[in-house]
N, CA, C, O and CB atoms as a CASP TS submission, in Angstrom:
PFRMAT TS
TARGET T0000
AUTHOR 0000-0000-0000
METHOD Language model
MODEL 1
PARENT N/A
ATOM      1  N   UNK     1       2.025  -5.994  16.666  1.00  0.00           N
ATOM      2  CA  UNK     1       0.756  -5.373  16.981  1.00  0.00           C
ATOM      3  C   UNK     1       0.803  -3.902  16.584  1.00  0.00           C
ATOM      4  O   UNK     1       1.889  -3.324  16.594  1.00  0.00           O
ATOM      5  CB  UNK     1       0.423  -5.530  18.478  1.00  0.00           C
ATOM      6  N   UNK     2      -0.544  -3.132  16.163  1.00  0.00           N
ATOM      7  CA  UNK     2      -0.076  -2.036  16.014  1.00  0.00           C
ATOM      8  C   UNK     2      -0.877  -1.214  17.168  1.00  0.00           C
ATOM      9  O   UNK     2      -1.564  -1.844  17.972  1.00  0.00           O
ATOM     10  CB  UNK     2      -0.185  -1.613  14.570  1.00  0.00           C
ATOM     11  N   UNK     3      -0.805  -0.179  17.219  1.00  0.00           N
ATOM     12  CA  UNK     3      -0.898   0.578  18.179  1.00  0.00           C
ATOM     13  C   UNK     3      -2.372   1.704  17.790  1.00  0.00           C
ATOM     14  O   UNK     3      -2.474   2.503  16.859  1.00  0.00           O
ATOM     15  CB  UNK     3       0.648   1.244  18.345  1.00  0.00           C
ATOM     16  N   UNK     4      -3.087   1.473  18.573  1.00  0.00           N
ATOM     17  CA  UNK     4      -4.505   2.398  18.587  1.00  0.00           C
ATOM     18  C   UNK     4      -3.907   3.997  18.179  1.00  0.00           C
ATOM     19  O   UNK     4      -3.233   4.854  18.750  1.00  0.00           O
ATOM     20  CB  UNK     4      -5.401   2.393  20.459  1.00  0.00           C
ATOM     21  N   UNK     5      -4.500   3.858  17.001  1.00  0.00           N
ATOM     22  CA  UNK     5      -4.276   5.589  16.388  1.00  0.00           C
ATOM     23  C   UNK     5      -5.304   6.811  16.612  1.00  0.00           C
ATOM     24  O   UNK     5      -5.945   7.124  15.608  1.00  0.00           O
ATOM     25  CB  UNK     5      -4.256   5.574  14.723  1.00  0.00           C
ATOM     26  N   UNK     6      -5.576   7.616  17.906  1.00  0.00           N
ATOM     27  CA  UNK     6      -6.810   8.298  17.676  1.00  0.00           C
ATOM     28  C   UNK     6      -6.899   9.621  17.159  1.00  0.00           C
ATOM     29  O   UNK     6      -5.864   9.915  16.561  1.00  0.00           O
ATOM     30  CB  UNK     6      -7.434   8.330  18.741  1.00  0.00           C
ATOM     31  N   UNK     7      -7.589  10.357  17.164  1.00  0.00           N
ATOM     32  CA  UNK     7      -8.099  11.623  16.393  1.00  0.00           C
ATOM     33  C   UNK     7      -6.771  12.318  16.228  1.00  0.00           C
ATOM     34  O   UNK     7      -6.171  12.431  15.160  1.00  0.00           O
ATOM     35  CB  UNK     7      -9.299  12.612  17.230  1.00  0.00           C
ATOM     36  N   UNK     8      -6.407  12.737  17.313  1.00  0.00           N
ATOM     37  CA  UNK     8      -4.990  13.603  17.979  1.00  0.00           C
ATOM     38  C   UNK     8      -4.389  13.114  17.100  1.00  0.00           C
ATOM     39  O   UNK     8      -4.311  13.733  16.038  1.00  0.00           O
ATOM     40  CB  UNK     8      -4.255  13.401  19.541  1.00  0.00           C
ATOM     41  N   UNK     9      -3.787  11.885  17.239  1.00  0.00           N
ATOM     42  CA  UNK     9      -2.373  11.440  16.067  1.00  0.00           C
ATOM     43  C   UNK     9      -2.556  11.369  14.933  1.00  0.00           C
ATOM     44  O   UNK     9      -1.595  11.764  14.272  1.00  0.00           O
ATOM     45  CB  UNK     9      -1.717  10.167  16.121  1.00  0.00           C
ATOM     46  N   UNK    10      -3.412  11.020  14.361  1.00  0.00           N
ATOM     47  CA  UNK    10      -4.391  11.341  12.712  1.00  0.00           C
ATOM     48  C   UNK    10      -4.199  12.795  12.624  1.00  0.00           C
ATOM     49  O   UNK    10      -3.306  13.291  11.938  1.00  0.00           O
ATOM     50  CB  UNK    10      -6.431  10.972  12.688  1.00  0.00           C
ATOM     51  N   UNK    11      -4.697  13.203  13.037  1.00  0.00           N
ATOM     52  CA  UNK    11      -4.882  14.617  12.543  1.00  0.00           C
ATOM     53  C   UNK    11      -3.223  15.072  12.964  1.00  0.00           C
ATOM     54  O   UNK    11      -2.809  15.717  12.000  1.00  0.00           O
ATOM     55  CB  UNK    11      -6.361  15.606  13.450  1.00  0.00           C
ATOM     56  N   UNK    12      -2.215  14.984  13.953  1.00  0.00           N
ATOM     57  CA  UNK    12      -0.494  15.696  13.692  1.00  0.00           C
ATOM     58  C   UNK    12      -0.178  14.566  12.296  1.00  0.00           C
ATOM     59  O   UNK    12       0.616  14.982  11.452  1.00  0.00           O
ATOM     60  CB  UNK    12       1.065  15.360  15.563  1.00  0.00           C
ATOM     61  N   UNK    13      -0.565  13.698  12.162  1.00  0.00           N
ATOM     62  CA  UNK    13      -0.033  12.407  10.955  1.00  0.00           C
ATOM     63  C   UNK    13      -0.060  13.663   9.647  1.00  0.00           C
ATOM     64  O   UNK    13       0.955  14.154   9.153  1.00  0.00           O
ATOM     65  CB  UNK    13      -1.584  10.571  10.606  1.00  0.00           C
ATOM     66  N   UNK    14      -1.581  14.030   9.239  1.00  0.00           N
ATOM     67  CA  UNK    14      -2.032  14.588   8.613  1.00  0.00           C
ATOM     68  C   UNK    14      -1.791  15.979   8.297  1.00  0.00           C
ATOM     69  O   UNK    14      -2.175  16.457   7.230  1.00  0.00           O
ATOM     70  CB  UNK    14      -2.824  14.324   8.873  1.00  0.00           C
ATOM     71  N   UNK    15      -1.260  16.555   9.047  1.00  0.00           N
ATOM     72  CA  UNK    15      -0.057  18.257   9.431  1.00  0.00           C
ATOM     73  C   UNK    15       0.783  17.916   8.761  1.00  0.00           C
ATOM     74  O   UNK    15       0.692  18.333   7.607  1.00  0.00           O
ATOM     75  CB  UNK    15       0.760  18.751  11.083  1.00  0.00           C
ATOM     76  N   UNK    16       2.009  17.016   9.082  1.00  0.00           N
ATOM     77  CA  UNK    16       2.827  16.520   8.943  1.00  0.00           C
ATOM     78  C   UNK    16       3.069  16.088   6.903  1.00  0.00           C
ATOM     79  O   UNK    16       4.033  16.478   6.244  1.00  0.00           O
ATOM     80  CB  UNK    16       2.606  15.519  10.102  1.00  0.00           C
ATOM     81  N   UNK    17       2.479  15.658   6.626  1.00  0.00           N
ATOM     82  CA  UNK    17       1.915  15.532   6.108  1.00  0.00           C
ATOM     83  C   UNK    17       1.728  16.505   4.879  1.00  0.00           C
ATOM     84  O   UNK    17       2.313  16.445   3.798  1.00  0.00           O
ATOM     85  CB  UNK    17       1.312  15.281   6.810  1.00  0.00           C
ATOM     86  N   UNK    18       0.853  17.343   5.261  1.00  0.00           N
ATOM     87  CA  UNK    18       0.621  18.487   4.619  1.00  0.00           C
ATOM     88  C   UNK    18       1.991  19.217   4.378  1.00  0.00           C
ATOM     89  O   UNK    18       2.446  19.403   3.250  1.00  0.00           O
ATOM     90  CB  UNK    18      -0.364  19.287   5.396  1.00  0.00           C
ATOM     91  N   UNK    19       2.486  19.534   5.309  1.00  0.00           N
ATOM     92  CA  UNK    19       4.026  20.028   5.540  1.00  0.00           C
ATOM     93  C   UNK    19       4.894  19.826   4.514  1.00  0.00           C
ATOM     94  O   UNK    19       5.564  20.755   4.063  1.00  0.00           O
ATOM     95  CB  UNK    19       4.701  19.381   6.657  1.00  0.00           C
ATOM     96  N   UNK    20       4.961  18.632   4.063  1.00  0.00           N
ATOM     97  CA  UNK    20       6.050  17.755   4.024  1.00  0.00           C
ATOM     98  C   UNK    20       5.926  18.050   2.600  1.00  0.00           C
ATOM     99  O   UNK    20       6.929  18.539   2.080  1.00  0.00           O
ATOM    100  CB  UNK    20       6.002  16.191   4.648  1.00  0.00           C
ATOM    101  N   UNK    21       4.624  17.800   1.661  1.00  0.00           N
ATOM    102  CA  UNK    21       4.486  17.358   0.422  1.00  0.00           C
ATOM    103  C   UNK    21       3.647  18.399  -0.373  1.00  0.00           C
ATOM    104  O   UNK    21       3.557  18.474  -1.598  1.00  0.00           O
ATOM    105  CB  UNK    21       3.907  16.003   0.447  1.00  0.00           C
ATOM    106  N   UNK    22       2.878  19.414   0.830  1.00  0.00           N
ATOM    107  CA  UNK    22       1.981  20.195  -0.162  1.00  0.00           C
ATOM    108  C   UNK    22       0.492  19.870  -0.145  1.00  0.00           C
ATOM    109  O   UNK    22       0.083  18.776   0.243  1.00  0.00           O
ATOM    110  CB  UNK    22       2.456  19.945  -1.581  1.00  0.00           C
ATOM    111  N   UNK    23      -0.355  20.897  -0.597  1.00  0.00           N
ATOM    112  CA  UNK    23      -1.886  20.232  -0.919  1.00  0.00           C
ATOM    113  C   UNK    23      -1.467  19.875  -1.976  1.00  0.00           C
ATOM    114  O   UNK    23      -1.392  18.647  -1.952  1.00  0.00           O
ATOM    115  CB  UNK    23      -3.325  21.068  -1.012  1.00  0.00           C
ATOM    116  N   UNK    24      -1.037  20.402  -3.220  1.00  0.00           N
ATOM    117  CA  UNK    24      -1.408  20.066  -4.227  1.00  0.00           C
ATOM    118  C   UNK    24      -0.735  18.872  -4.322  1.00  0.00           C
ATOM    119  O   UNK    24      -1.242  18.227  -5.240  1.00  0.00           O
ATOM    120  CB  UNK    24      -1.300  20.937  -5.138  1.00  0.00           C
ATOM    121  N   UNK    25       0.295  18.190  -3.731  1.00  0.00           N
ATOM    122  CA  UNK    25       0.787  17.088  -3.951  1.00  0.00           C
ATOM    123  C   UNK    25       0.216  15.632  -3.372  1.00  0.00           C
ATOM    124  O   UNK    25       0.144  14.504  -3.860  1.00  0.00           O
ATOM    125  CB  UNK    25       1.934  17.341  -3.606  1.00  0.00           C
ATOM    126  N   UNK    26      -0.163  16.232  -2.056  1.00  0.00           N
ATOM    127  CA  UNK    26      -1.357  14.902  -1.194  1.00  0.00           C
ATOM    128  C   UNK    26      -1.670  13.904  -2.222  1.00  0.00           C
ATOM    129  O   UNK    26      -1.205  12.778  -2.397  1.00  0.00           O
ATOM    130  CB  UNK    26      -3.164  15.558  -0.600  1.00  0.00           C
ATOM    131  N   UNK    27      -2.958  14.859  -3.146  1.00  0.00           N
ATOM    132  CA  UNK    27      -3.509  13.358  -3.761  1.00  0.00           C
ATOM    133  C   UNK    27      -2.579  12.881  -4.376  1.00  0.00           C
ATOM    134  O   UNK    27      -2.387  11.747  -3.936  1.00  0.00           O
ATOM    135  CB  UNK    27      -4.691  13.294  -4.745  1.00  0.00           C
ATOM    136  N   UNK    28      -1.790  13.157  -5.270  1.00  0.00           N
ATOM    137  CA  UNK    28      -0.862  12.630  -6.227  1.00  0.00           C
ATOM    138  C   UNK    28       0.145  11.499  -5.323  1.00  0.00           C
ATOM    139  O   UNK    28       0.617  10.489  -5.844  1.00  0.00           O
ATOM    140  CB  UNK    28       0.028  13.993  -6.957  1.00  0.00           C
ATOM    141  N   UNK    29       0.325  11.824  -4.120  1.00  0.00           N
ATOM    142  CA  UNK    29       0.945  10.401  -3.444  1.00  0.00           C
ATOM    143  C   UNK    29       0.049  10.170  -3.190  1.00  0.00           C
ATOM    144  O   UNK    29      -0.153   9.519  -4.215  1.00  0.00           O
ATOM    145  CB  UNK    29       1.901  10.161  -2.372  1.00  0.00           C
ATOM    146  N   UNK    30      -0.955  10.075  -2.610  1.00  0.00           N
ATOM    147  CA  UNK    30      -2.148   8.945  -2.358  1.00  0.00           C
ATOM    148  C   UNK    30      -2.559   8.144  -3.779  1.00  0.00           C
ATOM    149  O   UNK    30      -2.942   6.979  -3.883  1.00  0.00           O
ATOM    150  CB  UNK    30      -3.658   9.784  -1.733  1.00  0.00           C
ATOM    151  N   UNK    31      -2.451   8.672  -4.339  1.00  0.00           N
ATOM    152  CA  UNK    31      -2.487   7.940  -5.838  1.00  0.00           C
ATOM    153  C   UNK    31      -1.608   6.853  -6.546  1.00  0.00           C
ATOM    154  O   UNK    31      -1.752   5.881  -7.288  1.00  0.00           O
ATOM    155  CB  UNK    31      -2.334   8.895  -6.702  1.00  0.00           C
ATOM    156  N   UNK    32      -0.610   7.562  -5.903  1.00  0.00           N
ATOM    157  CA  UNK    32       0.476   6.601  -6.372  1.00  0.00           C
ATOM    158  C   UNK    32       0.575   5.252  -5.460  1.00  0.00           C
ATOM    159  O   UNK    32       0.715   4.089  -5.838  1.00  0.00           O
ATOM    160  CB  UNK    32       1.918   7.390  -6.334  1.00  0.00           C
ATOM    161  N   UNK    33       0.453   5.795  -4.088  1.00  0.00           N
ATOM    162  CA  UNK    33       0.697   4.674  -3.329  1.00  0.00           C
ATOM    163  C   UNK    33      -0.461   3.795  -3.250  1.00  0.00           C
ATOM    164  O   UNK    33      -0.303   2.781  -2.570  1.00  0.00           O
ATOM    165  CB  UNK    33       1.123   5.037  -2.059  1.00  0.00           C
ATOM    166  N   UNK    34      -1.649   3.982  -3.833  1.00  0.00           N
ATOM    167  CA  UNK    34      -2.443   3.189  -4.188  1.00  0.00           C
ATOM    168  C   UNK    34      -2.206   2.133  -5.257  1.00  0.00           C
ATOM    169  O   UNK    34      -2.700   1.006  -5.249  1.00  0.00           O
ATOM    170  CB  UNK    34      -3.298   3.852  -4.410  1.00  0.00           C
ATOM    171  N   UNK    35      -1.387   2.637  -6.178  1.00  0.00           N
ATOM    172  CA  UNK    35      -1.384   2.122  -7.382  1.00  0.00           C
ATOM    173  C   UNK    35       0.000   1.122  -7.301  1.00  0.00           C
ATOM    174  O   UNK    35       0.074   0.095  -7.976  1.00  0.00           O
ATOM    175  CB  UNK    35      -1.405   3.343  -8.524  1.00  0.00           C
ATOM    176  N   UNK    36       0.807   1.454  -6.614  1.00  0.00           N
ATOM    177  CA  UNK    36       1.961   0.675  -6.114  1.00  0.00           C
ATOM    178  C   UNK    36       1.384  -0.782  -5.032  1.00  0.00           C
ATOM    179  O   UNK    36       1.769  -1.949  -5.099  1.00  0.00           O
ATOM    180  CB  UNK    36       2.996   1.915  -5.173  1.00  0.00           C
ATOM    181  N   UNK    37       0.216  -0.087  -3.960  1.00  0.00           N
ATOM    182  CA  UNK    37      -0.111  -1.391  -3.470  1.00  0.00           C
ATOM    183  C   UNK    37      -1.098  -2.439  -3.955  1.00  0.00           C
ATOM    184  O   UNK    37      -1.324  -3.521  -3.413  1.00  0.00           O
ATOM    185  CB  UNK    37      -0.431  -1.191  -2.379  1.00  0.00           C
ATOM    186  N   UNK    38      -1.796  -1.823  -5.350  1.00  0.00           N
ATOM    187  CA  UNK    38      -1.710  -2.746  -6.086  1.00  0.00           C
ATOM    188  C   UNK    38      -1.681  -3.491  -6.953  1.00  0.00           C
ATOM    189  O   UNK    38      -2.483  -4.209  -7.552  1.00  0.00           O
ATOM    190  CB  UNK    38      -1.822  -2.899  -6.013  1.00  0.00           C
ATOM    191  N   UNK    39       0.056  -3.106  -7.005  1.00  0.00           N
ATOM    192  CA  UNK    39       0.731  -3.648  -8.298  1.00  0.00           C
ATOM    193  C   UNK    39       1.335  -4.615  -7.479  1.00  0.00           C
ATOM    194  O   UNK    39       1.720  -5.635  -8.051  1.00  0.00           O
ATOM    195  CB  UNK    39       1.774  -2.657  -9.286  1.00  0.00           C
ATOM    196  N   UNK    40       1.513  -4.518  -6.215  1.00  0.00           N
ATOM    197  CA  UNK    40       2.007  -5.205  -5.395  1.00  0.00           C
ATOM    198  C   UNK    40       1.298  -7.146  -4.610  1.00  0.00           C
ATOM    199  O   UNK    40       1.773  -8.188  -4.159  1.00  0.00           O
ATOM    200  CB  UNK    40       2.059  -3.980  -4.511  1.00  0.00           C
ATOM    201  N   UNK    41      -0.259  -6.430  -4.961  1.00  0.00           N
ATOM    202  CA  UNK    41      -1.207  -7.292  -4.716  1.00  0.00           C
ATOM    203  C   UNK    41      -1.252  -8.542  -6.018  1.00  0.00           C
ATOM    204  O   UNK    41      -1.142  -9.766  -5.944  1.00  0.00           O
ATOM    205  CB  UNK    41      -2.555  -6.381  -4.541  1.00  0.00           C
ATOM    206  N   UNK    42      -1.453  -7.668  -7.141  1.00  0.00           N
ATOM    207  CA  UNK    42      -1.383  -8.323  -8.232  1.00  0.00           C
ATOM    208  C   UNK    42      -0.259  -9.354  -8.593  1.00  0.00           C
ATOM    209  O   UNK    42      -0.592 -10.382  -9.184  1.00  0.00           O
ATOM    210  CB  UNK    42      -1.432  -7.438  -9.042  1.00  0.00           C
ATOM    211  N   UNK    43       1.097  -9.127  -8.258  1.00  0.00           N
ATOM    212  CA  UNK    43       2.410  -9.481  -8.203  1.00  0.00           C
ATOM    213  C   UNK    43       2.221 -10.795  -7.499  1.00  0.00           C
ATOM    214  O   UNK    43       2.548 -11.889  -7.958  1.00  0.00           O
ATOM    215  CB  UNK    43       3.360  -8.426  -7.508  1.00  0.00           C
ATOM    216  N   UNK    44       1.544 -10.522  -6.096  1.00  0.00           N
ATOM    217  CA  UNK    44       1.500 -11.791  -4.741  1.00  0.00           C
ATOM    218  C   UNK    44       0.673 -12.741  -5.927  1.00  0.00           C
ATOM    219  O   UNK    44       1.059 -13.848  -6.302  1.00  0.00           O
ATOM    220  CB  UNK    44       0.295 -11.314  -2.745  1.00  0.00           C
ATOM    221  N   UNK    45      -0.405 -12.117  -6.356  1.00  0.00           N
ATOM    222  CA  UNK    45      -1.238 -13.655  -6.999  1.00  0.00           C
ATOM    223  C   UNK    45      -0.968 -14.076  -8.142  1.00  0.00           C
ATOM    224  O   UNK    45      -1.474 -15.049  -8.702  1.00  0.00           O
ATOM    225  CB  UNK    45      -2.724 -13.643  -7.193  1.00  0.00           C
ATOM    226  N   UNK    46       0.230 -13.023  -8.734  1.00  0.00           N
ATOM    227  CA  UNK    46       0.306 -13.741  -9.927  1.00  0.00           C
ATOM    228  C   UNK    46       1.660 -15.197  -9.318  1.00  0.00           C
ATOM    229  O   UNK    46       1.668 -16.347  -9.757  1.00  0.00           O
ATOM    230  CB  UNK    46       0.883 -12.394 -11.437  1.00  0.00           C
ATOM    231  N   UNK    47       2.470 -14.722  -8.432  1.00  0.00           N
ATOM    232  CA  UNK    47       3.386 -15.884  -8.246  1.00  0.00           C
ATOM    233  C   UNK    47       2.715 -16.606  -7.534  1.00  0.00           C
ATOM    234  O   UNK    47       3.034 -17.726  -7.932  1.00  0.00           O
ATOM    235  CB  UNK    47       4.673 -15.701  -7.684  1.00  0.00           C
ATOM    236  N   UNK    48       1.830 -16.765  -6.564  1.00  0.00           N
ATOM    237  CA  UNK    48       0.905 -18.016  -6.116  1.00  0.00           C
ATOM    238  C   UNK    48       0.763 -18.902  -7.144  1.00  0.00           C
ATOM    239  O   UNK    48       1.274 -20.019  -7.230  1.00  0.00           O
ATOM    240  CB  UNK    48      -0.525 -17.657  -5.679  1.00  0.00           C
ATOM    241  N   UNK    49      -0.265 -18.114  -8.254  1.00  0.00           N
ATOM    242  CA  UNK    49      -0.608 -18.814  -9.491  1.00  0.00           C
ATOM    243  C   UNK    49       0.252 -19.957 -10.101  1.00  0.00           C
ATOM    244  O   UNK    49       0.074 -21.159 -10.302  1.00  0.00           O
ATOM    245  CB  UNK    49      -0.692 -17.851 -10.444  1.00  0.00           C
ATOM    246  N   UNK    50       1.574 -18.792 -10.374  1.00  0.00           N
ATOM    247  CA  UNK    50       2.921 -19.980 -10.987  1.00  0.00           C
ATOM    248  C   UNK    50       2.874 -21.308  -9.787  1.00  0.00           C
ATOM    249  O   UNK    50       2.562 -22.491  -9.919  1.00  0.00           O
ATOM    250  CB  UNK    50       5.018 -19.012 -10.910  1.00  0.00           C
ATOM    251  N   UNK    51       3.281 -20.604  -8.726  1.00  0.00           N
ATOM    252  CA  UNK    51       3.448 -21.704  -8.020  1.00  0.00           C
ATOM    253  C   UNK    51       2.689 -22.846  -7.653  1.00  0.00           C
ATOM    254  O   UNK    51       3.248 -23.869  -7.256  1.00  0.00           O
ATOM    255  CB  UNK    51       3.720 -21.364  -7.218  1.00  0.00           C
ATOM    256  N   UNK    52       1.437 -22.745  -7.758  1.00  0.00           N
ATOM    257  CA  UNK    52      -0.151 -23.630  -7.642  1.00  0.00           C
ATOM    258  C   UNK    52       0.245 -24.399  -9.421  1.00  0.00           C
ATOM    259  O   UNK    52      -0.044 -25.594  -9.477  1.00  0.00           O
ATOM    260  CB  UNK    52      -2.237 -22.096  -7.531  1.00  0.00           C
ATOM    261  N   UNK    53       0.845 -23.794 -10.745  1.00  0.00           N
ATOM    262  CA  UNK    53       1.024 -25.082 -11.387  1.00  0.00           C
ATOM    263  C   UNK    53       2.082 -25.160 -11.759  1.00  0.00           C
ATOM    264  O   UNK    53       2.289 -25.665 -12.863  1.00  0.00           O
ATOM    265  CB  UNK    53       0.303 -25.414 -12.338  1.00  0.00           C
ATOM    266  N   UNK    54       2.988 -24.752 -11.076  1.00  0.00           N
ATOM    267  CA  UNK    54       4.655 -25.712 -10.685  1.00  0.00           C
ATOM    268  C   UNK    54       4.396 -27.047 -10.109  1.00  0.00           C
ATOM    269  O   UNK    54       4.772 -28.119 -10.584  1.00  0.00           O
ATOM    270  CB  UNK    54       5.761 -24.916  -9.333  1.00  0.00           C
ATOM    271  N   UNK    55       3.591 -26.829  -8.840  1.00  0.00           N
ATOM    272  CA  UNK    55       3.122 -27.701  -8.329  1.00  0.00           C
ATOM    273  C   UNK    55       2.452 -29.339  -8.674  1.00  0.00           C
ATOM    274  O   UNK    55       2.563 -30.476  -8.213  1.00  0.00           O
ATOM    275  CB  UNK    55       2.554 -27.017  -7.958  1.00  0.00           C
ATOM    276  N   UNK    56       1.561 -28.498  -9.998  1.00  0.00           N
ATOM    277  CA  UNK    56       0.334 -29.751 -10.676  1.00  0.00           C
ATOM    278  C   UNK    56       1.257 -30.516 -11.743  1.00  0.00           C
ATOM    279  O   UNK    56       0.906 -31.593 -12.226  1.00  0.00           O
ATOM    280  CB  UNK    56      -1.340 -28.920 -11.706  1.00  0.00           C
ATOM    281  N   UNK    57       2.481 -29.873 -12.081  1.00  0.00           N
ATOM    282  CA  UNK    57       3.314 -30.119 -13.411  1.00  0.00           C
ATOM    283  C   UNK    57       4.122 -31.170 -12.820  1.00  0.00           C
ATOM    284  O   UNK    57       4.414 -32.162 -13.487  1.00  0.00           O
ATOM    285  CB  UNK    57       4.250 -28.778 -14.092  1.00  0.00           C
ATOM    286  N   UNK    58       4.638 -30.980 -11.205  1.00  0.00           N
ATOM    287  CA  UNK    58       5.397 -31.938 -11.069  1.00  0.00           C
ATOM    288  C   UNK    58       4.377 -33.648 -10.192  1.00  0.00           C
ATOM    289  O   UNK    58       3.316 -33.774  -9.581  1.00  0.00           O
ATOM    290  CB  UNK    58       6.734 -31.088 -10.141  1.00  0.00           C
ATOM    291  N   UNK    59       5.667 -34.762 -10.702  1.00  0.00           N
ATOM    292  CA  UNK    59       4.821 -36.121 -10.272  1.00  0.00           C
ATOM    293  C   UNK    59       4.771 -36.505  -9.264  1.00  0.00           C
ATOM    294  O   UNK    59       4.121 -37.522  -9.022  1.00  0.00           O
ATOM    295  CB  UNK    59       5.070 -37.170 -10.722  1.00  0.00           C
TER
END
């Protein structure tokens, strides 16, 4: 389960955050980690796919 995140912890998340990486760097990981989750997404359906006609191939 995850745990109710409100304003307060968003916004130290978001300090933290800032801290850590920079403004100018923020978007550039938000970017990336966008692009990682989905390469990640893409990945899940492409092996479904295989596996949906592994499936049809065998008798």
């Amino acid at each position: 389960m995850l745990p109710n995140v409100g304003y307060g912890e968003l916004l130290i998340i978001l300090v933290v955050a800032l801290l850590l990486f920079g403004a100018n760097r923020i978007p550039e990981v938000a970017r990336s980690l966008g692009r990682s989750i989905n390469a990640f997404k893409s990945g899940l359906k492409e092996g479904l796919e295989d596996e949906k006609k592994d499936d049809v191939k065998k008798p």
